[in-house]
Backbone as XML, in Angstrom:
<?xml version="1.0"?>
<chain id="A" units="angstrom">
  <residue number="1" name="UNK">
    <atom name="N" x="147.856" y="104.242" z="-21.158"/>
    <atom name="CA" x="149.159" y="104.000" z="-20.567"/>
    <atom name="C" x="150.169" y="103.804" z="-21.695"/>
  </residue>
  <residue number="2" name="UNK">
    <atom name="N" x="151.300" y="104.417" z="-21.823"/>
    <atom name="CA" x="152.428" y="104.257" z="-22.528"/>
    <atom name="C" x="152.752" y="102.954" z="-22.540"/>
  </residue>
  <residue number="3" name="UNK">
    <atom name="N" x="153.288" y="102.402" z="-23.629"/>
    <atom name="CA" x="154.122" y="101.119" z="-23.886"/>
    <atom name="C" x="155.274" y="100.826" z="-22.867"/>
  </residue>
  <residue number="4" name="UNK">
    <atom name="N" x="156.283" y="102.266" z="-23.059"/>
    <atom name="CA" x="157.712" y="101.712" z="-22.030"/>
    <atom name="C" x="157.507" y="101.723" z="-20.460"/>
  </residue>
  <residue number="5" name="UNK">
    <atom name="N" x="155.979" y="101.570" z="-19.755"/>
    <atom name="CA" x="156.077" y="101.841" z="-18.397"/>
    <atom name="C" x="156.382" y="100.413" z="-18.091"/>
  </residue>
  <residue number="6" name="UNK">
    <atom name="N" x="157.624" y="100.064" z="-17.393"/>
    <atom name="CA" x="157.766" y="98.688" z="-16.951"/>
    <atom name="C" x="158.738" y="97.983" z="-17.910"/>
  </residue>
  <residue number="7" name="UNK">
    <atom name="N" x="158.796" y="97.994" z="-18.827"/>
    <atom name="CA" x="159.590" y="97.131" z="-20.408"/>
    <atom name="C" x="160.983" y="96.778" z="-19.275"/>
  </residue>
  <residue number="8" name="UNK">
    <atom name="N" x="161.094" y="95.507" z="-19.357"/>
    <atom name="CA" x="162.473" y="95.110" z="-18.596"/>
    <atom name="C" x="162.609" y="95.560" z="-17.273"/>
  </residue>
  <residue number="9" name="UNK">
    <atom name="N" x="161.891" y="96.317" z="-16.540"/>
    <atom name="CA" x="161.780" y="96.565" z="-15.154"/>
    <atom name="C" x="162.432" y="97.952" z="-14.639"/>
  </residue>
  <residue number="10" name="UNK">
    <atom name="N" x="162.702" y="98.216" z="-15.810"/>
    <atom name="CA" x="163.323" y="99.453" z="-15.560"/>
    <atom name="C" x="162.218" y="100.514" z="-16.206"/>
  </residue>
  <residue number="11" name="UNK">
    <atom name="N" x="161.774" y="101.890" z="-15.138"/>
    <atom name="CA" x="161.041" y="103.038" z="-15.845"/>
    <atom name="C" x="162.140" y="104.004" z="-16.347"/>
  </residue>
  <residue number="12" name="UNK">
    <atom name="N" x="162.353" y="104.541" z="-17.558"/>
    <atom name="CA" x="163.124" y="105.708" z="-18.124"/>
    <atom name="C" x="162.599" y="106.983" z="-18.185"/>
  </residue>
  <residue number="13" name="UNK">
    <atom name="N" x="163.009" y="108.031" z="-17.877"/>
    <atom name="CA" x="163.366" y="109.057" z="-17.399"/>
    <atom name="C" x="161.836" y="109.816" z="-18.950"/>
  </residue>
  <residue number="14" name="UNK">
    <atom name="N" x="161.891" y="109.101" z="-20.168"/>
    <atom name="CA" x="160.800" y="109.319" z="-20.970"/>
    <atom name="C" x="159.344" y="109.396" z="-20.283"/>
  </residue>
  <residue number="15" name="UNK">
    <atom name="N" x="159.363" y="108.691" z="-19.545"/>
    <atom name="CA" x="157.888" y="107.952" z="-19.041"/>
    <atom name="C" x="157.607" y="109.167" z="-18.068"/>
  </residue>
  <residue number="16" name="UNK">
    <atom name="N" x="158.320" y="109.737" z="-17.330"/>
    <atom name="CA" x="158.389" y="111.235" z="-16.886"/>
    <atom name="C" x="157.717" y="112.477" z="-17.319"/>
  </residue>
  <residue number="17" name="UNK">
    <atom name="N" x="158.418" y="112.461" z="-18.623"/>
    <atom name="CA" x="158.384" y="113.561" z="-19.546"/>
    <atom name="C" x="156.836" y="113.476" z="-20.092"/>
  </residue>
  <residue number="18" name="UNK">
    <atom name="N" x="156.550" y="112.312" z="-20.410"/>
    <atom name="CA" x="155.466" y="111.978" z="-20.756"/>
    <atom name="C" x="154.035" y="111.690" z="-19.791"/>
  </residue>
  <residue number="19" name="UNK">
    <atom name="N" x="154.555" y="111.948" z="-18.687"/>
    <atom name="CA" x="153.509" y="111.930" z="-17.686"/>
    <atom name="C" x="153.314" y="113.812" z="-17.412"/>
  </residue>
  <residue number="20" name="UNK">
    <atom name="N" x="154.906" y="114.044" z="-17.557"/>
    <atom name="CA" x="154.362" y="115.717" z="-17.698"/>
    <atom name="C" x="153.814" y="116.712" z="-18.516"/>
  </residue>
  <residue number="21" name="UNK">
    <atom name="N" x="153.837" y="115.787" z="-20.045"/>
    <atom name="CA" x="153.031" y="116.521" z="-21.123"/>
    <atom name="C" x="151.500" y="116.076" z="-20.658"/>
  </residue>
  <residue number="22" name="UNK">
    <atom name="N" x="151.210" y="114.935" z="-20.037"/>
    <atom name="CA" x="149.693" y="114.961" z="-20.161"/>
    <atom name="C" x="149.327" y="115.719" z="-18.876"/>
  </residue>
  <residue number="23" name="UNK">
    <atom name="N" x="150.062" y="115.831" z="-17.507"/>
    <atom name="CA" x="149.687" y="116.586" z="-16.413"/>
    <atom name="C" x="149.365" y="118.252" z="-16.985"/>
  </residue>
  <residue number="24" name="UNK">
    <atom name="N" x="150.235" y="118.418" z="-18.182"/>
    <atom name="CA" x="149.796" y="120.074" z="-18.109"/>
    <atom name="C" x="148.663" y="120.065" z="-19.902"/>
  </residue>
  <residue number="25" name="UNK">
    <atom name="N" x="148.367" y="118.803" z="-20.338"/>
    <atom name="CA" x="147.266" y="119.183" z="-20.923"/>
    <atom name="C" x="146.258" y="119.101" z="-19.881"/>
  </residue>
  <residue number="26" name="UNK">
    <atom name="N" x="146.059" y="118.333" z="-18.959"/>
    <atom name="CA" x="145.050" y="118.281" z="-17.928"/>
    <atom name="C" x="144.446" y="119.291" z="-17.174"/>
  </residue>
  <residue number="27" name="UNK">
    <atom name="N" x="145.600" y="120.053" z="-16.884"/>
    <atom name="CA" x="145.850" y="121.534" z="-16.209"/>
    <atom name="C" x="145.101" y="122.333" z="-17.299"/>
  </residue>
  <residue number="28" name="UNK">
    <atom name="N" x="145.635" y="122.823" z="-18.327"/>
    <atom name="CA" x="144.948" y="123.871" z="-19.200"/>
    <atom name="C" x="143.847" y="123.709" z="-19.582"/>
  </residue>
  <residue number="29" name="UNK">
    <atom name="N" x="143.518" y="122.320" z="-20.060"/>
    <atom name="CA" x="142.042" y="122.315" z="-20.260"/>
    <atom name="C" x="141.111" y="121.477" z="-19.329"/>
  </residue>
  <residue number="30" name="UNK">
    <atom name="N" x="141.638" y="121.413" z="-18.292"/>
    <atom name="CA" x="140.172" y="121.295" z="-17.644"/>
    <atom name="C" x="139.807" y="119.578" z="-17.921"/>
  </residue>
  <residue number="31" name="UNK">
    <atom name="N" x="140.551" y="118.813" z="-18.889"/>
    <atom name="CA" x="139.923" y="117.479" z="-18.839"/>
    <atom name="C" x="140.933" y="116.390" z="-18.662"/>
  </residue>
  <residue number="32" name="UNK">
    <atom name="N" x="140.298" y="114.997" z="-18.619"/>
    <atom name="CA" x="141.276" y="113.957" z="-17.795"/>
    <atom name="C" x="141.285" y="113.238" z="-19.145"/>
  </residue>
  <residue number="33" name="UNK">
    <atom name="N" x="142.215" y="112.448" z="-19.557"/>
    <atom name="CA" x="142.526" y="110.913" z="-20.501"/>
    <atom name="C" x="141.513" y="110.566" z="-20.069"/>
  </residue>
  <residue number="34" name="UNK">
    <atom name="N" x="140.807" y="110.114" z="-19.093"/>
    <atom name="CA" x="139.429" y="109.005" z="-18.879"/>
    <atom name="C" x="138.451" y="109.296" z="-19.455"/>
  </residue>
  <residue number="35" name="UNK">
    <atom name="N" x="138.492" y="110.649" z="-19.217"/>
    <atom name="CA" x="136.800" y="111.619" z="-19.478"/>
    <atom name="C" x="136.249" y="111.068" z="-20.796"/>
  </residue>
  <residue number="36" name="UNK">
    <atom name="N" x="134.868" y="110.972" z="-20.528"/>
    <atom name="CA" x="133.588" y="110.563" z="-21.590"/>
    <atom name="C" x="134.281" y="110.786" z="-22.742"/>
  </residue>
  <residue number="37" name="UNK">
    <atom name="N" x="134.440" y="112.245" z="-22.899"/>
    <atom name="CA" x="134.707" y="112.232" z="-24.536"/>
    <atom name="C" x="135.713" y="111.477" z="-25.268"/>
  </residue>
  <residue number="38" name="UNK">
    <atom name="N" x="136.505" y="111.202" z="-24.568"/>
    <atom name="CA" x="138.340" y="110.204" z="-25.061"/>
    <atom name="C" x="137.329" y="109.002" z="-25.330"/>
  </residue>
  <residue number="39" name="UNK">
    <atom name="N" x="136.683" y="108.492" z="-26.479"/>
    <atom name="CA" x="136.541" y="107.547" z="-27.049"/>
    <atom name="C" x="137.353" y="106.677" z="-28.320"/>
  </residue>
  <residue number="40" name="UNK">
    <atom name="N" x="137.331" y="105.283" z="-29.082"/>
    <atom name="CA" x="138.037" y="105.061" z="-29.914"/>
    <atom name="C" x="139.277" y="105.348" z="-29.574"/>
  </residue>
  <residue number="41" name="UNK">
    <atom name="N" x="139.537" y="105.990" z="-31.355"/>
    <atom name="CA" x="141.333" y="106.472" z="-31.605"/>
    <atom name="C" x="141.143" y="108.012" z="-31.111"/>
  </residue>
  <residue number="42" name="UNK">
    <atom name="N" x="140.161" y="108.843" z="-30.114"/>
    <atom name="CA" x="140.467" y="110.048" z="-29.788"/>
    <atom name="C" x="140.754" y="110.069" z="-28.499"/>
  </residue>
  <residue number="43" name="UNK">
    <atom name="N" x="142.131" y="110.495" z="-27.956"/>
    <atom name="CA" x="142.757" y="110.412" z="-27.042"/>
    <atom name="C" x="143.093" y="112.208" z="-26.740"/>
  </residue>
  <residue number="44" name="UNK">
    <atom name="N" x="143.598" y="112.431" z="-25.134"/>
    <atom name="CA" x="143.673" y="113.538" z="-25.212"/>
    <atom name="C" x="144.517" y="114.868" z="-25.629"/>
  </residue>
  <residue number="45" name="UNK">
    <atom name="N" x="145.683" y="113.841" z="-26.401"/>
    <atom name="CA" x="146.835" y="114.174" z="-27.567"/>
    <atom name="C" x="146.509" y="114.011" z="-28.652"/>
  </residue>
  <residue number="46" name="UNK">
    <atom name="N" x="145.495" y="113.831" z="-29.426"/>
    <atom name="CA" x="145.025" y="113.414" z="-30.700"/>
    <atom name="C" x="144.048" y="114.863" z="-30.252"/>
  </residue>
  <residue number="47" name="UNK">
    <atom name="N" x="143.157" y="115.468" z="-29.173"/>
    <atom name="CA" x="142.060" y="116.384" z="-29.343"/>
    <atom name="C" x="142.959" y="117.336" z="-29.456"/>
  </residue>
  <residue number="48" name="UNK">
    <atom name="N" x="143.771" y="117.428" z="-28.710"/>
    <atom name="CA" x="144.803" y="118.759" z="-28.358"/>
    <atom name="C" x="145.851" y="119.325" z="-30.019"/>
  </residue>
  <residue number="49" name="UNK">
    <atom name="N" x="146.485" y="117.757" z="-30.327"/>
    <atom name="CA" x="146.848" y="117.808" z="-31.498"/>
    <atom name="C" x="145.985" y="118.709" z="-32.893"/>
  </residue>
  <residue number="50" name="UNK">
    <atom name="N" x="144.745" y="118.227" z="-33.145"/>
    <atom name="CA" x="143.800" y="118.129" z="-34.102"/>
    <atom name="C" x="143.453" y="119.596" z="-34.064"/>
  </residue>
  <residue number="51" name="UNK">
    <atom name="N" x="143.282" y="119.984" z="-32.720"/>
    <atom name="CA" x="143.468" y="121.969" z="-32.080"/>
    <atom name="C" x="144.137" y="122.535" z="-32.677"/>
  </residue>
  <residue number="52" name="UNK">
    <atom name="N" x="145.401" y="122.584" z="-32.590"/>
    <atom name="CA" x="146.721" y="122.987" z="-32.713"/>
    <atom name="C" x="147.078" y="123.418" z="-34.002"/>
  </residue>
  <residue number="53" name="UNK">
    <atom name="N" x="147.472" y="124.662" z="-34.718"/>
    <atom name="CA" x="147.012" y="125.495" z="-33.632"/>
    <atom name="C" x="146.136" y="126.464" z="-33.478"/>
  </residue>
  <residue number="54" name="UNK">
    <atom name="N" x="145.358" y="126.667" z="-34.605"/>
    <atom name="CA" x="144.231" y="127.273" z="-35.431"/>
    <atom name="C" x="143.540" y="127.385" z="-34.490"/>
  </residue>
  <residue number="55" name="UNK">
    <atom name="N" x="142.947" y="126.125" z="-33.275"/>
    <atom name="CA" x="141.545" y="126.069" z="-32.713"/>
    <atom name="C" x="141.949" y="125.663" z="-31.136"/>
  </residue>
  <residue number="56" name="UNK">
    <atom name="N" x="143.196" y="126.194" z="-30.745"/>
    <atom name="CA" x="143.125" y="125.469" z="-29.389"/>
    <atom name="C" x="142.118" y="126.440" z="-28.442"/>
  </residue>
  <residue number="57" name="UNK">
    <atom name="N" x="142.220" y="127.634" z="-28.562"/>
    <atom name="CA" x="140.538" y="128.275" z="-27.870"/>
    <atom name="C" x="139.694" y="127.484" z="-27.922"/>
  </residue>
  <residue number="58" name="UNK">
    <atom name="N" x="138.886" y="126.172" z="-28.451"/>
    <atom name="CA" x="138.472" y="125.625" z="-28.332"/>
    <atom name="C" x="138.052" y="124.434" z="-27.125"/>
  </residue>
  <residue number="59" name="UNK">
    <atom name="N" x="140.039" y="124.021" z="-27.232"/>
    <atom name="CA" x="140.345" y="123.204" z="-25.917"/>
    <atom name="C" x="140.935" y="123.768" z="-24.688"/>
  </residue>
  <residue number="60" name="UNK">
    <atom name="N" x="141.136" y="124.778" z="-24.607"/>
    <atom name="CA" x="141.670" y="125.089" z="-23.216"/>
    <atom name="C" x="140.383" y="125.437" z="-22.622"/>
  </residue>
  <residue number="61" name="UNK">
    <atom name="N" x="141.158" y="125.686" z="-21.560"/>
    <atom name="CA" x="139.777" y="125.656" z="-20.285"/>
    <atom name="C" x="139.487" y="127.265" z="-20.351"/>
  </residue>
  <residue number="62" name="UNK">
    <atom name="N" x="137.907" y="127.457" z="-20.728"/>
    <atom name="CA" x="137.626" y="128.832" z="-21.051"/>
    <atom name="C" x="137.184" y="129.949" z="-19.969"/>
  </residue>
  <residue number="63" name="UNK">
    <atom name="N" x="137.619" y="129.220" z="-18.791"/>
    <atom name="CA" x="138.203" y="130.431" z="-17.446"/>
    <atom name="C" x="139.585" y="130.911" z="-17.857"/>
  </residue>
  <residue number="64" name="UNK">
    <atom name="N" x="140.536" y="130.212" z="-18.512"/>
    <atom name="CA" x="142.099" y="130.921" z="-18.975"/>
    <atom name="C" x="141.921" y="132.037" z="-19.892"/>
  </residue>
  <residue number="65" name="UNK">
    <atom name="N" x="140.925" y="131.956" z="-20.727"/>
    <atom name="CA" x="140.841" y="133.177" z="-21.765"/>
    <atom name="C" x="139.732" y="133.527" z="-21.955"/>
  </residue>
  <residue number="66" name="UNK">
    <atom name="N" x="139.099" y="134.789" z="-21.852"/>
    <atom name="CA" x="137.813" y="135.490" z="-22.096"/>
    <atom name="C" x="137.487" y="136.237" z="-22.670"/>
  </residue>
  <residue number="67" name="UNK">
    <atom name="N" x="136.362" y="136.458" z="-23.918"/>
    <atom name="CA" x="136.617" y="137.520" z="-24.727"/>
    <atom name="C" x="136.359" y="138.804" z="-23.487"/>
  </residue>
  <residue number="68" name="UNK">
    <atom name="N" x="137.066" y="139.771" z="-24.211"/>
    <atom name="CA" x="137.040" y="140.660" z="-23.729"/>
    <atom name="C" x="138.714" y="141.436" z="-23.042"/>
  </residue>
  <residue number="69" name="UNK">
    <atom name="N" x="138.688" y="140.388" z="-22.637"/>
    <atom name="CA" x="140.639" y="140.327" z="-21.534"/>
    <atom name="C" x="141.547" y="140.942" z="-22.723"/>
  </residue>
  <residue number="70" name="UNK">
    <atom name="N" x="141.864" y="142.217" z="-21.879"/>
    <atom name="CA" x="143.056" y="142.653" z="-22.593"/>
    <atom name="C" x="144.459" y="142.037" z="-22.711"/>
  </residue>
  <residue number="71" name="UNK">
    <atom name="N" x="144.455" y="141.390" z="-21.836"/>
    <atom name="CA" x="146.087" y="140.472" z="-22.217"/>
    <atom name="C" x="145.160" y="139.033" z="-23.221"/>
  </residue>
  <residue number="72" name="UNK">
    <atom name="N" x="144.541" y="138.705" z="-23.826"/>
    <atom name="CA" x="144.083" y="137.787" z="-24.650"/>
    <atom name="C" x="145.260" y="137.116" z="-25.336"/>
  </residue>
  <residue number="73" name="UNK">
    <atom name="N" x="145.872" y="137.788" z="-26.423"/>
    <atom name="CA" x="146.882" y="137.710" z="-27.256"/>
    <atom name="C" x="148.013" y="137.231" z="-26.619"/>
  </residue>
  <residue number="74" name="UNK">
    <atom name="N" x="148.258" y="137.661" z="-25.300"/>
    <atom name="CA" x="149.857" y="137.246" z="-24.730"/>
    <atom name="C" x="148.784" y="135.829" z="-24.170"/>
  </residue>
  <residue number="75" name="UNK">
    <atom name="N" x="148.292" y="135.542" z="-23.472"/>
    <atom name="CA" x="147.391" y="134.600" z="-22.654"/>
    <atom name="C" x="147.551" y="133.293" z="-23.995"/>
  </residue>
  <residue number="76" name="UNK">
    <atom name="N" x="146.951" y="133.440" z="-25.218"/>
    <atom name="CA" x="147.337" y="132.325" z="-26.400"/>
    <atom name="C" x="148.018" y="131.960" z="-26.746"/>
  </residue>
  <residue number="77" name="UNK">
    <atom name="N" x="149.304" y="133.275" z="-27.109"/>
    <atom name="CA" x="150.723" y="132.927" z="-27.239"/>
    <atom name="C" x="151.435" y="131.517" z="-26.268"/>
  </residue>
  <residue number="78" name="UNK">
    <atom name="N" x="150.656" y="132.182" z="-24.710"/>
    <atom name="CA" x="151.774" y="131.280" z="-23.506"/>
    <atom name="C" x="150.674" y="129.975" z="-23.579"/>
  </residue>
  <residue number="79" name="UNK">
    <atom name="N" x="149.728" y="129.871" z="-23.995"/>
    <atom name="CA" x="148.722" y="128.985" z="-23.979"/>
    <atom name="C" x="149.260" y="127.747" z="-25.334"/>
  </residue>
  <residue number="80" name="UNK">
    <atom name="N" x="149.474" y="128.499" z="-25.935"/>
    <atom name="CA" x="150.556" y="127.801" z="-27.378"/>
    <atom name="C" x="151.129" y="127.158" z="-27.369"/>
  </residue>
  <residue number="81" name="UNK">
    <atom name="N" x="152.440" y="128.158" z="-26.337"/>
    <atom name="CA" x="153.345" y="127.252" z="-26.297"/>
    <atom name="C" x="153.496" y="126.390" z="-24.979"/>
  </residue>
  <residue number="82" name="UNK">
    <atom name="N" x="152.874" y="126.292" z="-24.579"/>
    <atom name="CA" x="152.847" y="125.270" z="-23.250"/>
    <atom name="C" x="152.048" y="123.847" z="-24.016"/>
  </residue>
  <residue number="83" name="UNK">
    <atom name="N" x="151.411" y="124.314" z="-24.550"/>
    <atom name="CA" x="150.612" y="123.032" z="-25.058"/>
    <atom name="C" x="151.500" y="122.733" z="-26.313"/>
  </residue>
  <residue number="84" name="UNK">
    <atom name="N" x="152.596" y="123.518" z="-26.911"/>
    <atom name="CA" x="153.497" y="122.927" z="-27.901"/>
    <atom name="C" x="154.367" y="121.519" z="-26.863"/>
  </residue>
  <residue number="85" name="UNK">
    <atom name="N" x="154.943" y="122.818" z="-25.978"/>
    <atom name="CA" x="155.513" y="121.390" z="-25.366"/>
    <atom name="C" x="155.016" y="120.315" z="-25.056"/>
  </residue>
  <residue number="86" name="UNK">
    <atom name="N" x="153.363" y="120.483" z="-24.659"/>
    <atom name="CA" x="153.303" y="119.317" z="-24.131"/>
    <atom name="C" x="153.166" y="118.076" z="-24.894"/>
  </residue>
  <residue number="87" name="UNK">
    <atom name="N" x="152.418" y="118.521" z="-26.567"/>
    <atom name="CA" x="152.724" y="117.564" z="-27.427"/>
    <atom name="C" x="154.132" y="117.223" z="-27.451"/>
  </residue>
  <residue number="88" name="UNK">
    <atom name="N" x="155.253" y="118.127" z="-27.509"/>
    <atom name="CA" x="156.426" y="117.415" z="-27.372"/>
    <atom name="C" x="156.952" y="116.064" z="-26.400"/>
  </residue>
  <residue number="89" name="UNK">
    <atom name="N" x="156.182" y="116.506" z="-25.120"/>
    <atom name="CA" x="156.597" y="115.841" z="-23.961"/>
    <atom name="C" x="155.479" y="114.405" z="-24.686"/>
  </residue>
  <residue number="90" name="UNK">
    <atom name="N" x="155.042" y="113.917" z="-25.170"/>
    <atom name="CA" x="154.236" y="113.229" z="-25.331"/>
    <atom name="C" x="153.979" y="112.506" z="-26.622"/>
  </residue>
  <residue number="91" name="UNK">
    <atom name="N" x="155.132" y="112.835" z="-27.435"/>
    <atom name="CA" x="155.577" y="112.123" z="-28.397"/>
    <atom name="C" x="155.603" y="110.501" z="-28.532"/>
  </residue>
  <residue number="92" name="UNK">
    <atom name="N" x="155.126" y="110.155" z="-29.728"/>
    <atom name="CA" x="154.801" y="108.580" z="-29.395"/>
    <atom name="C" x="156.085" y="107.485" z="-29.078"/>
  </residue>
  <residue number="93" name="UNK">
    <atom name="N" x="156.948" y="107.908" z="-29.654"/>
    <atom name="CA" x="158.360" y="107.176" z="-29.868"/>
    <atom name="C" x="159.145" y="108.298" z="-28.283"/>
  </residue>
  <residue number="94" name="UNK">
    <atom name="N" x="159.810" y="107.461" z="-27.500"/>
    <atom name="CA" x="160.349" y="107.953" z="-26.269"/>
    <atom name="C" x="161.725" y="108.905" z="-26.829"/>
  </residue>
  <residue number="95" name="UNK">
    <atom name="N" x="162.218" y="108.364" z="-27.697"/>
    <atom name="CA" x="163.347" y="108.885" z="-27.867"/>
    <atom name="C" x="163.146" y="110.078" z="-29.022"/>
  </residue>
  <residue number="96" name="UNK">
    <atom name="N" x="161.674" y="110.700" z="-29.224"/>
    <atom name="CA" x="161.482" y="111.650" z="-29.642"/>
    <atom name="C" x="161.491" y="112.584" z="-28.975"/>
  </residue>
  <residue number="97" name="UNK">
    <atom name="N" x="160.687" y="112.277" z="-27.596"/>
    <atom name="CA" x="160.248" y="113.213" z="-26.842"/>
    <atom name="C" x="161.586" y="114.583" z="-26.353"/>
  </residue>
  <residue number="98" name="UNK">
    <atom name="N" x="161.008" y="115.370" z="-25.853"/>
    <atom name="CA" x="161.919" y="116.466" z="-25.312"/>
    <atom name="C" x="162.263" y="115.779" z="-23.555"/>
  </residue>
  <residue number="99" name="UNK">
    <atom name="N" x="163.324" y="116.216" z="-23.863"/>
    <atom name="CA" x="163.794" y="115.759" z="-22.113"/>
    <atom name="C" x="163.368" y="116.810" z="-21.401"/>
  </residue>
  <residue number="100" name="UNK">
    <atom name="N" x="163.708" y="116.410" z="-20.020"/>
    <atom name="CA" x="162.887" y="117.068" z="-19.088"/>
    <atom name="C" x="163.937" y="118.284" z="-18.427"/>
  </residue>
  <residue number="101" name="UNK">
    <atom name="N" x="164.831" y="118.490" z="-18.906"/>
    <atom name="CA" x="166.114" y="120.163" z="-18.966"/>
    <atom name="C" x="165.625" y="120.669" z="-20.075"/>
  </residue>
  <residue number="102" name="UNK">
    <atom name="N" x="165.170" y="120.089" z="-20.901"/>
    <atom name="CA" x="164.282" y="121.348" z="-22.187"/>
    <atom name="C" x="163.213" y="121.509" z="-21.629"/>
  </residue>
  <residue number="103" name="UNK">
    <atom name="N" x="162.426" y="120.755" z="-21.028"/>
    <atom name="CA" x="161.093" y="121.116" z="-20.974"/>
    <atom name="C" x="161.037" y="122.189" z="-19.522"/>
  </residue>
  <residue number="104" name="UNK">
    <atom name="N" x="161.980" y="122.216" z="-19.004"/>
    <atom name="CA" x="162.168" y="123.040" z="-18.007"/>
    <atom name="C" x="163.074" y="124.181" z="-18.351"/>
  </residue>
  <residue number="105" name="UNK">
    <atom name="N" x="163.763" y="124.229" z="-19.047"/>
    <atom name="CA" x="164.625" y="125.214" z="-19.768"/>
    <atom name="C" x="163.118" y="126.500" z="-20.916"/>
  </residue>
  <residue number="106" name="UNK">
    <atom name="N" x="162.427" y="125.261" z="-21.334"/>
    <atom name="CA" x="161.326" y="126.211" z="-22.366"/>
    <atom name="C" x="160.205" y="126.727" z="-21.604"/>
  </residue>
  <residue number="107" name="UNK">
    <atom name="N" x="159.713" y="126.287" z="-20.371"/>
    <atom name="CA" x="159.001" y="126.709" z="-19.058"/>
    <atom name="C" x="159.617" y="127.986" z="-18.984"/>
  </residue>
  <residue number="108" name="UNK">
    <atom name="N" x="160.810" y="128.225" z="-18.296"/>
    <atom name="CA" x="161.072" y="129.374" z="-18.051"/>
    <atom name="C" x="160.920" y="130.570" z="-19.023"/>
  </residue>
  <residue number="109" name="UNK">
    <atom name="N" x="161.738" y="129.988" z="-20.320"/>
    <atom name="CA" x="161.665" y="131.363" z="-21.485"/>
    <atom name="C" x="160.092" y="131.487" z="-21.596"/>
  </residue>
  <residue number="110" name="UNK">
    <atom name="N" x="159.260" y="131.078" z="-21.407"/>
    <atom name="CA" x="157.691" y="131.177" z="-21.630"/>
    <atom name="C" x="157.422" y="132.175" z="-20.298"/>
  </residue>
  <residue number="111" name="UNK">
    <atom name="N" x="157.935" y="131.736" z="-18.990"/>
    <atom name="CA" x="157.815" y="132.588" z="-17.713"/>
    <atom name="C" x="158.333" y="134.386" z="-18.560"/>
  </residue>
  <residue number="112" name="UNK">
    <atom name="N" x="159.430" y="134.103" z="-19.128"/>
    <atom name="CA" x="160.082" y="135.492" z="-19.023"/>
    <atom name="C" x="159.639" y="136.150" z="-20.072"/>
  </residue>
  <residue number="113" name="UNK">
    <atom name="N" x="159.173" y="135.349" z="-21.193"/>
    <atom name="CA" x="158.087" y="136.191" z="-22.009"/>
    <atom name="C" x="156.515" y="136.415" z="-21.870"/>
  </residue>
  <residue number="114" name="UNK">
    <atom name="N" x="155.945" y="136.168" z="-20.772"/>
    <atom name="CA" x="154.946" y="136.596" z="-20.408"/>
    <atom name="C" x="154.871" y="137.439" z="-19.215"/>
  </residue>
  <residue number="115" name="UNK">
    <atom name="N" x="155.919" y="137.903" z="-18.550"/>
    <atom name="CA" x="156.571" y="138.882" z="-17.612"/>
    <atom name="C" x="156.210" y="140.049" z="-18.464"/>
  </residue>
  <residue number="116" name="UNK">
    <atom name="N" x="157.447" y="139.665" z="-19.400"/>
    <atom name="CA" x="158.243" y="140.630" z="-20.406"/>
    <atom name="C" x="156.759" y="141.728" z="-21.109"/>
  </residue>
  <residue number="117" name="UNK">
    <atom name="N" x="156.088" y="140.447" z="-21.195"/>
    <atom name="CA" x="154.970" y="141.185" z="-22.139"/>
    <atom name="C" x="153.766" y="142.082" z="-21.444"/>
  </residue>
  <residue number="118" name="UNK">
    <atom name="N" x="153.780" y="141.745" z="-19.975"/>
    <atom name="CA" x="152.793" y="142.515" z="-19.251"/>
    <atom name="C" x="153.703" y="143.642" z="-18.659"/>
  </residue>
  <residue number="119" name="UNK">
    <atom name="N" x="154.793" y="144.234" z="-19.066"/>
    <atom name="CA" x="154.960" y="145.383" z="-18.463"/>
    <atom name="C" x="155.288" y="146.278" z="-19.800"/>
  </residue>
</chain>
C-alpha cells in the first residue's frame, strides 16, 4: 500500500494513477503484488523495473507473445511501452508520477501506433 492513501483524510488524484500503473502490470503479466514470489524488497515494480527493458519477455504473460507470431516486434514495442507507463504511473514520490491526461493521452498514441503498424 502506498504511503499517501489517507495522509490528512484526503485521497489525491496520485493514489489513482498509481493504482493504475499496478492494475495494468497485473493485466500484462499475469501476476498480483500478493503473489508468492513478491518477497522482501521484491515487489511487483522492482520485478517489472529490474526487466526493463532488455528482459521484459520474461515478465509479461507468455500468452501475449509467442515465438513464432508475426506481429512479435510490434506486440514488444506496445508491451514496452505500456509497462513504461506503468512504471511511470507508479513512481515512488506522488508528485513524480504521470497524471492521469498523460497516461491517457500516451494510451491512445500506443492505440494508434499499433493500428498504424498492422496495416
Amino acid at each position: 500500500m502506498i504511503a499517501e492513501y489517507g495522509q490528512d483524510g484526503i485521497v489525491p488524484t496520485s493514489c489513482d494513477v498509481y493504482s493504475f500503473g499496478i492494475l495494468m502490470m497485473e493485466t500484462f503479466t499475469r501476476t498480483r503484488p500478493s503473489d508468492d514470489i513478491f518477497t522482501g524488497d521484491l515487489s511487483i515494480q522492482s520485478w517489472i523495473s529490474d526487466s526493463f527493458p532488455g528482459e521484459l519477455h520474461k515478465v509479461v504473460d507468455s500468452n501475449l507473445v509467442q515465438p513464432g507470431d508475426e506481429q512479435i516486434a510490434a506486440k514488444m514495442h506496445c508491451l514496452l511501452s505500456i509497462m513504461k507507463l506503468a512504471l511511470n504511473c507508479t513512481l515512488v514520490r506522488p508528485d513524480e508520477r504521470i497524471s492521469m491526461n498523460d497516461a491517457l493521452s500516451t494510451l491512445k498514441k500506443m492505440r494508434l501506433q499499433l493500428v498504424s503498424s498492422r496495416h
